[in-house]
C-alpha positions, -999 to 999 in steps of 0.1 A, spaced: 117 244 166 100 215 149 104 179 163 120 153 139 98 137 116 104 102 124 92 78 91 70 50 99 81 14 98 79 -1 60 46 -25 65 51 -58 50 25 -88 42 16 -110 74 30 -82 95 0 -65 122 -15 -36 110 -13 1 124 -47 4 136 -59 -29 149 -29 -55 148 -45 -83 124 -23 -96 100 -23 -79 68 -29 -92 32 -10 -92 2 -38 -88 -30 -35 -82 -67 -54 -53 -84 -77 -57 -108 -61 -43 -138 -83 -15 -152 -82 7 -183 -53 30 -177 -72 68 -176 -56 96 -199 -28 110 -177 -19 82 -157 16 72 -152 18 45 -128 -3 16 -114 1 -8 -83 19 -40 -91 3 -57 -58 -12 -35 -20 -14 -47 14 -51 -53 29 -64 -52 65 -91 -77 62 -104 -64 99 -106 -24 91 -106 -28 54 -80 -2 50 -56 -3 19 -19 -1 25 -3 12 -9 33 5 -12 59 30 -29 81 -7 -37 51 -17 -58 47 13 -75 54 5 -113 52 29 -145 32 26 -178 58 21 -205 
């Protein structure tokens, strides 16, 4: 039998990060030229200026219209 998947703790901006515990960043993309097929782009993404590692958020998640 499988153990319970147990989801992880929604990360928010100023909160430690997962690998390191310095406070994480909110940042802005820079807003590209949308690429045939794409369907959705990242309003904002949370940054660990430490480990440089990119939190992208499902809450930010917005669609082309």
């Amino acid at each position: 039998m499988k153990p319970a998947v147990v989801a992880p703790e929604r990360i928010r901006a100023g909160q430690p990060c997962r690998k390191c515990a310095t406070p994480v960043v909110q940042k802005t993309p820079r807003h590209h030229q949308r690429k045939p097929g794409q369907c959705y782009y990242y309003e904002y993404y949370l940054y660990c200026p430490n480990y440089r590692t990119l939190y992208m958020l499902d809450e930010a998640k917005r669609p082309y219209s």
